[in-house]
C-alpha positions in Angstrom: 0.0 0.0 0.0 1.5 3.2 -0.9 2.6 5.6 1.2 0.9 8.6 2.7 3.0 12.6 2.9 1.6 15.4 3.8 3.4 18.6 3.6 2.5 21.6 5.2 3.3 25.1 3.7 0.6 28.0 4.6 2.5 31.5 3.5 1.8 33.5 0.7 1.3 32.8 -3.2 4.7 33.9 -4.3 6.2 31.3 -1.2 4.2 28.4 -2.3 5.1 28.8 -5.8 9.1 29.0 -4.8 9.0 26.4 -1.9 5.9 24.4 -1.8 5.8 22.9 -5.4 9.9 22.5 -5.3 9.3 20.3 -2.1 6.6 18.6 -3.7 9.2 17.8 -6.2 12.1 16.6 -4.0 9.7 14.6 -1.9 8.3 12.9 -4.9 12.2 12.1 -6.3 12.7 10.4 -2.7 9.4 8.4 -2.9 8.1 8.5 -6.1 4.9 5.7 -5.4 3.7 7.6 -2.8 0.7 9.1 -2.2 1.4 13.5 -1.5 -1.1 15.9 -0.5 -0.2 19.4 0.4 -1.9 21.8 3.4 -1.5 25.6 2.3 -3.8 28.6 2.6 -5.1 31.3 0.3 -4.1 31.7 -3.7 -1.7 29.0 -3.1 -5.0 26.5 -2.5 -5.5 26.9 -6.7 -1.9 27.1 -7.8 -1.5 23.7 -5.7 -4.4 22.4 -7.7 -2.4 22.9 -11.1 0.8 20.7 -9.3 0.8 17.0 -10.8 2.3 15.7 -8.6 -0.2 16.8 -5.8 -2.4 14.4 -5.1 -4.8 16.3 -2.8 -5.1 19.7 -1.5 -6.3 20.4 1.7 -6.9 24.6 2.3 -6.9 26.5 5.3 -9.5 29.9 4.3 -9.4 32.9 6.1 -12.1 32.2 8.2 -10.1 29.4 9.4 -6.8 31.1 10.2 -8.3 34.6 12.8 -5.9 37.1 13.6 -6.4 36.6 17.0 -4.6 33.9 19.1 -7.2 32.1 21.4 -9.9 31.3 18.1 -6.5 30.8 15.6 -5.6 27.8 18.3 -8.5 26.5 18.8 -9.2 26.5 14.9 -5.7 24.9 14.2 -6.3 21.8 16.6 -9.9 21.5 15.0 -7.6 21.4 11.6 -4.9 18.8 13.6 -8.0 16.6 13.8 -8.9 16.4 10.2 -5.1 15.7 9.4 -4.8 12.9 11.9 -8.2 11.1 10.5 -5.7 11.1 7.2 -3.6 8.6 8.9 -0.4 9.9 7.0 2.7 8.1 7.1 4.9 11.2 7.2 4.1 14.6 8.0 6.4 17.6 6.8 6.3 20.8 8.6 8.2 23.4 6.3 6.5 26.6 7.1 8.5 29.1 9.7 5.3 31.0 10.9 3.4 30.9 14.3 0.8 28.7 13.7 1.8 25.9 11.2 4.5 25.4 13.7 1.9 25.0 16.2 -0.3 22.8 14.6 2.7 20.8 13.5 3.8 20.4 17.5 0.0 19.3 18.4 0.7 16.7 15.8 3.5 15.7 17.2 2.0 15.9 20.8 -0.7 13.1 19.8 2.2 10.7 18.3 2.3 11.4 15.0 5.5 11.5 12.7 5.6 15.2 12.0 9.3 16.2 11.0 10.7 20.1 10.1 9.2 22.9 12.1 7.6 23.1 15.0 7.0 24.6 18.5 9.5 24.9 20.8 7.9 22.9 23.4 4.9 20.8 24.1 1.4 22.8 23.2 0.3 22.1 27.1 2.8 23.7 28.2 2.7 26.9 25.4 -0.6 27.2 26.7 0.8 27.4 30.8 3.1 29.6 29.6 1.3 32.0 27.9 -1.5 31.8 30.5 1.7 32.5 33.1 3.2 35.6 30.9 6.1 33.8 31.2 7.3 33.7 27.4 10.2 35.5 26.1 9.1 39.2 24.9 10.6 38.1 21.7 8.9 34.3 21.9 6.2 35.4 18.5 9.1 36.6 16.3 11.4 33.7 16.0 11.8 32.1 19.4 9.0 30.3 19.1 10.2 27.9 16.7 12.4 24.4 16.9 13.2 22.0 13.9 14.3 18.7 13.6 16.3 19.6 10.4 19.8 20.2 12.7 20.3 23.4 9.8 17.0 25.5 10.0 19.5 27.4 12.3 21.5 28.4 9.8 17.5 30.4 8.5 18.2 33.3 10.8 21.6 33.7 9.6 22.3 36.2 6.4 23.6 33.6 4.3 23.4 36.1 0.9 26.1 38.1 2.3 28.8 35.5 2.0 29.8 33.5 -1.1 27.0 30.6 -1.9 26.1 27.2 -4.0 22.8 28.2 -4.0 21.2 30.7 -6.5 18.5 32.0 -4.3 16.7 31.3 -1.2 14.0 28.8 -2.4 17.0 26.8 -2.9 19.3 27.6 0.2 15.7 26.8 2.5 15.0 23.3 0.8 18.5 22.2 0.5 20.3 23.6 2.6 18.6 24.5 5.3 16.0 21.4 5.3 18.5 18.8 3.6 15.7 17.3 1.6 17.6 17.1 -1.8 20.4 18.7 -4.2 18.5 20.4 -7.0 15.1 21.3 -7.3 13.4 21.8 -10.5 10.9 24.9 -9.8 8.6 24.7 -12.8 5.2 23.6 -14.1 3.7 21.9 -17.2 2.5 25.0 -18.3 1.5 25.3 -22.0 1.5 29.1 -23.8 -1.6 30.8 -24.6 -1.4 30.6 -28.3 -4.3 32.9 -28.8 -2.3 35.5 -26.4 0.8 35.4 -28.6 -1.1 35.8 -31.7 -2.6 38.7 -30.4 0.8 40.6 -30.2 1.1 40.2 -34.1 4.9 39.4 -33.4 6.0 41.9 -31.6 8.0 41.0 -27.9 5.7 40.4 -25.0 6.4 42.3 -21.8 5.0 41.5 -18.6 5.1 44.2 -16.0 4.4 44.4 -12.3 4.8 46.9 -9.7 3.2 46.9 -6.7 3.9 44.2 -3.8 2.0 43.7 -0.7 3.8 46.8 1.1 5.4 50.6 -0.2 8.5 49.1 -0.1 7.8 46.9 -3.4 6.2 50.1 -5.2 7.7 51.3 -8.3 7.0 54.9 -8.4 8.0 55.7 -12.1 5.8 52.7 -13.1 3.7 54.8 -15.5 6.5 56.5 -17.1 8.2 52.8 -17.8 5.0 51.5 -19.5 4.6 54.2 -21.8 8.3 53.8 -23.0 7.6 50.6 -23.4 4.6 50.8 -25.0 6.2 53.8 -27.1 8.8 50.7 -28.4 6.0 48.9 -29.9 6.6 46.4 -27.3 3.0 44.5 -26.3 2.9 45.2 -22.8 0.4 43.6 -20.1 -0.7 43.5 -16.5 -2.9 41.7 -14.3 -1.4 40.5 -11.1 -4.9 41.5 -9.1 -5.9 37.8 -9.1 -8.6 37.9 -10.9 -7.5 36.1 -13.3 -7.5 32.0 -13.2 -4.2 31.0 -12.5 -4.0 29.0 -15.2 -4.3 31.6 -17.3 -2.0 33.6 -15.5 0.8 31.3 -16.3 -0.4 30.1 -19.5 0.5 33.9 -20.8 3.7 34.1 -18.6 4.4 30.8 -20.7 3.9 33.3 -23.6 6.1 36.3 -22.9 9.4 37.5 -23.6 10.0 39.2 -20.6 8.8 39.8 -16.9 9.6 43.4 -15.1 8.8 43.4 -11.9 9.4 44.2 -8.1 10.4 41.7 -5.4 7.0 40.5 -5.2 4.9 36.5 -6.0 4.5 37.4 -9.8 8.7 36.9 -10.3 8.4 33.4 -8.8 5.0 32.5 -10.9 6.8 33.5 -14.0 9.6 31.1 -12.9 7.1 28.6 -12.8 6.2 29.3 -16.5 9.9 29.6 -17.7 9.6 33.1 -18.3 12.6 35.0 -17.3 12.5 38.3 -15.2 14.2 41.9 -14.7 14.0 42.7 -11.2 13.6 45.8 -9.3 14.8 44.5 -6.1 14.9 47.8 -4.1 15.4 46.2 -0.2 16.0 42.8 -1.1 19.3 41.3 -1.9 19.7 40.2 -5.7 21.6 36.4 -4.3 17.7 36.3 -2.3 16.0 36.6 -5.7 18.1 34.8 -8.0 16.7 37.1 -10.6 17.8 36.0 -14.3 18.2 39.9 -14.6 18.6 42.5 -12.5 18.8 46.1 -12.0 21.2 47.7 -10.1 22.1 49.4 -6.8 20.5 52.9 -6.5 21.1 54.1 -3.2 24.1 53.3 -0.8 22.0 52.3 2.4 20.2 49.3 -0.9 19.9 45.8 -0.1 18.8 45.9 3.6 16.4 43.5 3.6 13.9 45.3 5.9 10.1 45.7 5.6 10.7 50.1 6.1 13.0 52.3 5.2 15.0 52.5 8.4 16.9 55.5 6.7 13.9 57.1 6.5 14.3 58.1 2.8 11.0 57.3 1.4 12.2 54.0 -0.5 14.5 55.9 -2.3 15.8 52.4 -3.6 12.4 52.0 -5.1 13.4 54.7 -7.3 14.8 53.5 -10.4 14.8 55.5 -13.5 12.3 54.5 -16.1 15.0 55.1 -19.0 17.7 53.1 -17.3 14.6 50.1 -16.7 13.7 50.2 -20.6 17.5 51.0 -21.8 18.0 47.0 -19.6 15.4 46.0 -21.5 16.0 46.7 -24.7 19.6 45.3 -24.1 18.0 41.7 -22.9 16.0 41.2 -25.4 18.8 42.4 -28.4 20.7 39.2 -26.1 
């Protein structure tokens, strides 16, 4: 009888499409009978539902993951139930938030064999603690969180700042820091969108997208870049809103030349669809993104890899200038 997997990932759509599916991969090259269903939350629930070699997805919706702590554990160990009614033979835990690690610990707590992430201590006694106010101040940031992968230590560390095997950090997590394979082969059976390649009448497709989840990933001359773009004849699209199957999403990713974009889920979905990118990166570290192209440093405090400005300069990394974005891309696509 085959065996059972489960892996649990529950971030965002631009971290299920660089780490989820990869894992499914390297989990399916170790034990390539078994049966492999997937736990993750959101977007990610559909994009999951495109993976082959998923067998079954199981979603957590919003209404199942409150902001608040007392209903979001109490929801979790009704979700710990359904999961051990599943009677899987191995259980991965490769998310690094709060509550997967949680739910992953109360599955370990009722015997089950859970490996990767999890809490740093029995959930009984998270629960005396916390009812004690005897956690570390820090305890919700990072303290929270053991592993049984002996490396996961090496997470917390800025690994981008010293020479690396690894392109970026969908590869460092899996392979080095969880040790479950050597190379992982990010992509999808996506086929092009014939129809949306006709429609540019030969002319180089350019995807663009410039706005993340926070001002940090905004492109402020974004207007001024499409209408050089679309100045150069180029056939230039958008439409990263989700509302949009993702199937179709990819399927025209499939179909163009080109991605621009900011460090943000559509560069990792265009990965997917072997569609190569030029990244803004403003905060973010270019060895973190593994870009196929990138632009360059703008401002000396770049690169910081914080969610603000701690300068307090208004993202001025963010700032790139639309002629030097369309000058890059002019000189990639000549390539």
């Amino acid at each position: 009888m085959a065996r059972k997997i489960l892996i649990i990932r529950l971030a965002g759509l631009g971290d299920v499409a660089s780490i989820l599916i990869p894992a499914v991969g390297l989990i399916r090259a170790q034990e390539p009978d078994a049966v492999i269903d997937v736990l993750t939350y959101g977007a990610g629930i559909e994009l999951m539902s495109l993976c082959q070699d998923v067998d079954d997805v199981l979603g957590v919706t919003q209404e199942q993951w409150p902001r608040d702590l007392a209903p979001a554990t109490q929801s979790f160990l009704n979700i710990a139930q359904v999961i051990a009614a599943r009677d899987y033979d191995r259980i991965l835990c490769l998310d690094t938030w709060f509550m997967p690690c949680f739910l992953a610990q109360v599955l370990i707590d009722i015997g089950l064999n859970a490996e990767g992430n999890h809490l740093d201590r029995p959930v009984n006694d998270f629960f005396t603690a916390l009812h004690a106010g005897t956690l570390p101040a820090d305890y919700f940031g990072t303290a929270f969180m053991a592993s049984s992968y002996p490396r996961m230590k090496d997470w917390l560390r800025s690994w981008w700042l010293t020479p690396q095997p690894h392109a970026n950090y969908p590869e460092y997590y899996l392979i080095h820091c969880c040790g479950l394979g050597d190379a992982i082969e990010p992509d999808l059976p996506i086929e092009p969108d014939a129809a949306f390649r006709s429609a540019a009448a030969g002319r180089p497709i350019i995807a663009v997208s410039f706005r993340g989840t926070t001002a940090i990933k905004h492109y402020k001359q974004a207007d001024a870049l499409t209408r050089l773009l679309q100045k150069a004849d180029y056939h230039v699209w958008t439409g990263f809103d989700g509302s949009q199957p993702m199937g179709t999403t990819l399927a025209r990713l499939a179909s163009t030349d080109l991605l621009v974009t900011v460090a943000t889920s559509t560069q990792w979905l265009a990965r997917l669809a072997g569609c190569p990118s030029l990244m803004l990166p403003g905060a973010m570290h270019p060895a973190i993104l593994g870009a196929e192209h990138t632009m360059g440093r703008t401002v000396d405090c770049q690169y910081c890899c914080q969610r603000g400005c701690p300068a307090g300069r208004d993202y001025a990394c963010m700032d790139v200038p639309a002629q030097d974005v369309m000058d890059q891309v002019r000189r990639i696509l000549a390539g």
